[in-house]
C-alpha positions as CSV (number, residue, x, y, z in Angstrom):
1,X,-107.1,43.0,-66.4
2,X,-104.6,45.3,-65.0
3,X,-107.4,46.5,-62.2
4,X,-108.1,43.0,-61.2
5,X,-104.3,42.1,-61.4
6,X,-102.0,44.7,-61.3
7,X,-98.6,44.7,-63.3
8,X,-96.0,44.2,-60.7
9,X,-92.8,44.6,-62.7
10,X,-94.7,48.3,-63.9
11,X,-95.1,49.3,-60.3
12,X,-93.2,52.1,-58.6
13,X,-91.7,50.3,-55.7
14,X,-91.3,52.8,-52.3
15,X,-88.3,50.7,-51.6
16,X,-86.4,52.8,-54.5
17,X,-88.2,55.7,-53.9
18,X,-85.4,58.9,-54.0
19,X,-83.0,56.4,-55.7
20,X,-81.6,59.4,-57.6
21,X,-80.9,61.4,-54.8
22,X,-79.0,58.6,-53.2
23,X,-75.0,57.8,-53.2
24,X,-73.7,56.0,-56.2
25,X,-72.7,53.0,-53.4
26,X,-76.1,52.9,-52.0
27,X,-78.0,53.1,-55.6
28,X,-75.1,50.0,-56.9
29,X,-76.1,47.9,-53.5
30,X,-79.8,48.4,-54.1
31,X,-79.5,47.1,-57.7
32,X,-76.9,44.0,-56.9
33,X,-79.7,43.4,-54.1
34,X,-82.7,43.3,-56.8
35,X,-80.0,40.9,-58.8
36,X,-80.2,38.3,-55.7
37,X,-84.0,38.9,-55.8
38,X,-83.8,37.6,-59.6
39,X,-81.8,34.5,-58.6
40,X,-84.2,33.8,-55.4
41,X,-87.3,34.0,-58.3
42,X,-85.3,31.2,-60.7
43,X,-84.5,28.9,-58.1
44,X,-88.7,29.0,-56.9
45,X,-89.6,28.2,-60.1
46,X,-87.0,24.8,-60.5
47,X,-89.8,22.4,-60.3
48,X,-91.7,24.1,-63.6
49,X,-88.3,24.7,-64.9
50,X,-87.6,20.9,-64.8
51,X,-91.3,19.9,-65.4
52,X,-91.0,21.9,-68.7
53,X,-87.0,20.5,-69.6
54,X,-88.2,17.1,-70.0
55,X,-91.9,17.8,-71.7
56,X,-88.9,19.8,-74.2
57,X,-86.8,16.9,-74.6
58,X,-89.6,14.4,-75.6
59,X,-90.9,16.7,-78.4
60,X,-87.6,17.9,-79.5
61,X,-85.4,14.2,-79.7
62,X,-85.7,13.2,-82.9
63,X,-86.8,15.9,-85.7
64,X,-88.3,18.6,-83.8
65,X,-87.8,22.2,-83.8
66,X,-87.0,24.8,-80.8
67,X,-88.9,28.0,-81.4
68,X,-88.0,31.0,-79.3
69,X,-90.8,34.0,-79.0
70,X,-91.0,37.7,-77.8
71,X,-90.5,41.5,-78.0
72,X,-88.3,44.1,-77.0
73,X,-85.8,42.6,-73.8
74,X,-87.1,39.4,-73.5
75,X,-87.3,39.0,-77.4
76,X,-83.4,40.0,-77.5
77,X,-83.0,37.7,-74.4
78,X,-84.7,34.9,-76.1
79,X,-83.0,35.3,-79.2
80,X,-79.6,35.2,-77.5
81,X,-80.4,32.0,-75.7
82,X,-81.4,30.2,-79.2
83,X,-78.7,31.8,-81.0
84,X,-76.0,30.4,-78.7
85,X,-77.1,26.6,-79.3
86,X,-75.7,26.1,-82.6
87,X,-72.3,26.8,-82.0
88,X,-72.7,25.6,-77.9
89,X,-73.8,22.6,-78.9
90,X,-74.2,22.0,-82.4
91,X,-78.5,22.3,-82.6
92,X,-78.8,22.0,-86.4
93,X,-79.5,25.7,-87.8
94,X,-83.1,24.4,-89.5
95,X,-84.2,23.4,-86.2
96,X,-84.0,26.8,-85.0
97,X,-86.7,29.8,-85.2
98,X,-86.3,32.9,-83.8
99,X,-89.7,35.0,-83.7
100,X,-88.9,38.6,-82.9
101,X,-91.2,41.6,-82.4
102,X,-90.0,43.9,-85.4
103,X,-87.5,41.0,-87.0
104,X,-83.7,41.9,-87.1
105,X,-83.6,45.4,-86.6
106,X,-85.2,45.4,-82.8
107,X,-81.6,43.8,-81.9
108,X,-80.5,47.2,-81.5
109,X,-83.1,49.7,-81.2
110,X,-86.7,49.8,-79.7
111,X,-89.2,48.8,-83.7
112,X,-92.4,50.9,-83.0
113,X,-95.2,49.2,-82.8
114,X,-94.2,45.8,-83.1
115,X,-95.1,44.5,-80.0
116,X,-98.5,45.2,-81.0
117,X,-98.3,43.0,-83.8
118,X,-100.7,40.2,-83.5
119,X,-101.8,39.5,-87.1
120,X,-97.9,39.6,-87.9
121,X,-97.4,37.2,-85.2
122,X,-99.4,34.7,-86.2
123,X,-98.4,34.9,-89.7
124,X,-94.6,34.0,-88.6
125,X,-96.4,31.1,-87.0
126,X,-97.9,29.5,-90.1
127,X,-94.9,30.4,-92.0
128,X,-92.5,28.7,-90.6
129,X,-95.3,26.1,-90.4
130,X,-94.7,25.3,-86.6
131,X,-96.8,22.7,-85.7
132,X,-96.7,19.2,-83.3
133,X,-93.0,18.4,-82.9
134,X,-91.9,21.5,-82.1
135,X,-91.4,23.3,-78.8
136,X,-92.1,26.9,-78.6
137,X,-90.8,29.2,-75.4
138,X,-92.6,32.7,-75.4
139,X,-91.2,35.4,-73.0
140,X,-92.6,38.4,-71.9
141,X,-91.9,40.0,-68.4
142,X,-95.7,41.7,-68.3
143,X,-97.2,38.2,-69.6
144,X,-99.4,39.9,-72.1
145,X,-97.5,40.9,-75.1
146,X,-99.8,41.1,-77.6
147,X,-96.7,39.5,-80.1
148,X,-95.5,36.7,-77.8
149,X,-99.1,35.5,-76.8
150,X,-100.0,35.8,-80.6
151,X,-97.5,33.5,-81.6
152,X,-97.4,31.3,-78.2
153,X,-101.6,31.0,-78.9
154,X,-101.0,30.3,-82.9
155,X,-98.4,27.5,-82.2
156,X,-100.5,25.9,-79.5
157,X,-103.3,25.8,-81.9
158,X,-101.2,24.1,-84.4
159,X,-100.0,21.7,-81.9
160,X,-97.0,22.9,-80.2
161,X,-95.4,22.2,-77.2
162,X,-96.2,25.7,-75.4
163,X,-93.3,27.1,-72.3
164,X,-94.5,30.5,-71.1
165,X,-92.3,32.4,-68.9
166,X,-93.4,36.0,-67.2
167,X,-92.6,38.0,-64.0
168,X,-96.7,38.7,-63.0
169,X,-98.2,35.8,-61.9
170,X,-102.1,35.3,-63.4
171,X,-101.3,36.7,-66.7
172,X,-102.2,34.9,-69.8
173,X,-99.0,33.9,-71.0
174,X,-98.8,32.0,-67.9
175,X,-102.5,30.5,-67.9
176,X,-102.6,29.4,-71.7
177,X,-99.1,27.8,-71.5
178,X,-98.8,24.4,-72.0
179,X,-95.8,24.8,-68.9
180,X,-96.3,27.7,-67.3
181,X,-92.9,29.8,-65.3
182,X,-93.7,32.4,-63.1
183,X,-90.6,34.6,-62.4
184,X,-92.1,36.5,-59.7
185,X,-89.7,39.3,-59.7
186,X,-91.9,42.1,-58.3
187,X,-91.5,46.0,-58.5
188,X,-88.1,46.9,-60.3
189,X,-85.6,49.7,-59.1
190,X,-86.7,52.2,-61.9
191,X,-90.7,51.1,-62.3
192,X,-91.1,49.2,-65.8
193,X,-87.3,49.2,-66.4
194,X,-87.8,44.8,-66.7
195,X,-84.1,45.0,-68.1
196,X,-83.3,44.9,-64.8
197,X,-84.3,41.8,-62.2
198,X,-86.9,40.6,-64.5
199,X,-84.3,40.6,-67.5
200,X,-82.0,38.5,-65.1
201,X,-84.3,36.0,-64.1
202,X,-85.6,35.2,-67.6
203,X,-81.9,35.3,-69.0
204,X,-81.1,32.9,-65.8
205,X,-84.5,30.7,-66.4
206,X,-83.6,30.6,-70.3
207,X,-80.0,29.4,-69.7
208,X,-81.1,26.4,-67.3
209,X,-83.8,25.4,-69.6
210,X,-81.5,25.1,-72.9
211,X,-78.7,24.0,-70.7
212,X,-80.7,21.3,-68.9
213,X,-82.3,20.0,-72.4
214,X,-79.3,20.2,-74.2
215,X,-77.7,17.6,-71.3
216,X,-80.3,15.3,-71.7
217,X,-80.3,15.4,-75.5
218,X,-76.5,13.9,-74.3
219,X,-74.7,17.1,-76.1
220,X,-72.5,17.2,-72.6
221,X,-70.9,14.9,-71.6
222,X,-68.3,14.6,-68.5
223,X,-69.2,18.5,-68.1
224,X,-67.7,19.4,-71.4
225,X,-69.3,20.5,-74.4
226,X,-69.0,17.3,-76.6
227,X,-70.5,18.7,-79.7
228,X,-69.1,21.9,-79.4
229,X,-68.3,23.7,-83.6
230,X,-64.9,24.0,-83.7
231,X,-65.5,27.3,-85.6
232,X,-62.2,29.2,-84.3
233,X,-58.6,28.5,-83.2
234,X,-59.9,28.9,-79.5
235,X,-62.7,26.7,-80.1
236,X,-60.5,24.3,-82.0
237,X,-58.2,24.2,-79.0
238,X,-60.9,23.6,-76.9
239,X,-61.5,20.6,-78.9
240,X,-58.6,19.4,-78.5
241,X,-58.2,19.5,-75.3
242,X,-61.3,18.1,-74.3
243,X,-59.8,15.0,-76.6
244,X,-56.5,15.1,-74.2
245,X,-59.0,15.0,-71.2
246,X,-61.4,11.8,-72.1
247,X,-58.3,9.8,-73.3
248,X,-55.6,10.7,-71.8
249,X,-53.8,11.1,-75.4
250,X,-51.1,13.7,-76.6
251,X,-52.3,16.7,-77.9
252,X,-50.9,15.6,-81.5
253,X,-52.9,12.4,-81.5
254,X,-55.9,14.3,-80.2
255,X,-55.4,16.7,-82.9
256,X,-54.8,13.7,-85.7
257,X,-58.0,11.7,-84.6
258,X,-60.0,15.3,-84.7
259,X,-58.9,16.0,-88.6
260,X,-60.4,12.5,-88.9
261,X,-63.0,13.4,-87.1
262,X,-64.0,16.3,-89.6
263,X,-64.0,18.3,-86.0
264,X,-66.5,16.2,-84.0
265,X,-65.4,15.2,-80.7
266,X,-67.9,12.7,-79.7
267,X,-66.3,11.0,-83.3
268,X,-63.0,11.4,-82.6
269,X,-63.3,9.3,-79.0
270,X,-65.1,6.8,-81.0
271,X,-62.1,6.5,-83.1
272,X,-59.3,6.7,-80.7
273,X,-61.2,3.5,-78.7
274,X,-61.0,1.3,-82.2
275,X,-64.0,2.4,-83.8
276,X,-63.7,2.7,-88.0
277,X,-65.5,6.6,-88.4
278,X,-68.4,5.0,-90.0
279,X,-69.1,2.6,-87.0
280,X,-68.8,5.5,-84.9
281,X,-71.3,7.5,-85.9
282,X,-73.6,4.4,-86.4
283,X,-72.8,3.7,-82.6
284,X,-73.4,7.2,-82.0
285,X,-76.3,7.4,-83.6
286,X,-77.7,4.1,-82.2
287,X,-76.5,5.4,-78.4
288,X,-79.3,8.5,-79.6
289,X,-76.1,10.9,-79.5
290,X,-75.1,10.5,-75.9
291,X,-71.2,9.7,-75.9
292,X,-71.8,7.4,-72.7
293,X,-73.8,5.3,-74.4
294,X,-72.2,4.8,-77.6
295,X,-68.8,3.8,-76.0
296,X,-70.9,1.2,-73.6
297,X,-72.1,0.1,-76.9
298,X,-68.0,-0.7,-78.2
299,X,-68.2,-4.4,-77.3
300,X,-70.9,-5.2,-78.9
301,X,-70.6,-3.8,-81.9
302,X,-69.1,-6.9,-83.7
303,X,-72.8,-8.3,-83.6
304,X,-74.6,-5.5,-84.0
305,X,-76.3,-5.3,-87.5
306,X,-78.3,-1.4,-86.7
């Protein structure tokens, strides 16, 4: 494969050719230039991007799972991305999986060998029995990690919702992929180094995926993060505030209605606009989470016997 298509983002590139000889201004312009290059790749690929946000949010709605896949930086990339959901938004923990080349431990140092890893991958598949209602996203600049295709081919099999994102185009990741997203990147500054414009792009194409799914799942509302876990004083602040903002209350009412609240701020508007907290989250629930919804739902509720 690599004589019929060649490995772009492995390519020496003559535009960086004698980078170390050059001025430590002219190697930092070349670099913030491949950055733009990264951005320029993401916004091409906003139609699959988008195409592949709503095939997400249909599988994911009720009980399904989001499943994050790869090895080395796009693993740790795609771990970060998942990782930052629960306390971003509140994604429930158990509907969460993380599938890393070489498990915990290739966070911080380079796991020999586990890239390679195919039996291993597919074995994480079955075990965490991903199957139809799930959604798995497999990255891999090169678009042939042996690890990510394994698991991105095993989930498929068992039904999954498949997002494939690479920086070579015609690469299997990209071909077998339910929603293919090409990140065409090119040659990087140091050949192979996909840390670089590759990382960004995929760290830019996983952010708008999760961001954009998480909107529509109504965890944002207003441009505030609605179901944010108040886990620290900042964060509880934050809270707060965002209370302050959608009523137009006093912080210490804010903060009263949030204690009632048990923390939740989608609960706590409910409950400073008349709502008893049980109604609330049956409105809320009803609305299917989104905060709009639920407080168009307010006047009705007197009737309402869901």
């Amino acid at each position: 494969m690599a004589d019929s298509n060649p490995i772009e983002t492995e390519r020496a590139s003559p535009r960086y050719s004698g980078i170390d000889l050059w001025t430590p201004g002219d190697i930092l312009d070349a670099l913030i230039e491949a950055q733009f290059a990264a951005v320029a790749a993401t916004r091409a690929a906003r139609s699959s991007l988008e195409r592949a946000a709503l095939a997400m949010e249909a599988r994911v709605r009720y009980r399904g799972r989001l499943v994050y896949a790869g090895a080395g930086t796009s693993g740790r990339l795609a771990v970060q991305d998942g990782a930052e959901l629960m306390p971003t938004f509140n994604w429930p923990e158990q509907r969460l999986v993380l599938l890393l080349a070489g498990d915990k431990e290739a966070l911080i140092r380079s796991v020999e060998g586990a890239e390679d890893e195919v039996e291993r991958a597919e074995r994480v598949v079955r075990d965490h029995v991903i199957d139809s209602k799930d959604v798995l996203i497999a990255v891999a600049a090169s678009g042939t990690t042996p690890f990510t295709l394994a698991c991105m081919r095993e989930a498929k099999r068992r039904g999954a919702l498949t997002i494939g994102i690479a920086n070579n185009p015609g690469t299997p990741l990209l071909e077998e992929s339910d929603h293919p997203v090409l990140l065409d990147t090119g040659a990087e500054p140091i050949a192979g180094s996909t840390r670089l414009k590759a990382g960004t792009a995929q760290k830019i194409a996983l952010n708008l995926l999760s961001t954009l799914l998480m909107i529509s799942l109504g965890r944002v509302h207003d441009g505030l993060m609605v179901d944010v876990q108040a886990v620290n004083e900042k964060l509880v602040r934050r809270s707060e505030e965002m209370l302050v903002r959608l009523i137009g209350c006093d912080r210490e009412v804010a903060r009263d209605a949030l204690q009632r609240a048990h923390g939740s701020v989608k609960l706590a508007v409910m409950l400073l606009h008349g709502c008893s907290p049980e109604e609330g989250v049956r409105l809320i629930d009803r609305a299917q989470g989104r905060l709009r919804s639920a407080l168009a739902l307010i006047g009705g509720r007197g009737t309402d016997a869901a």
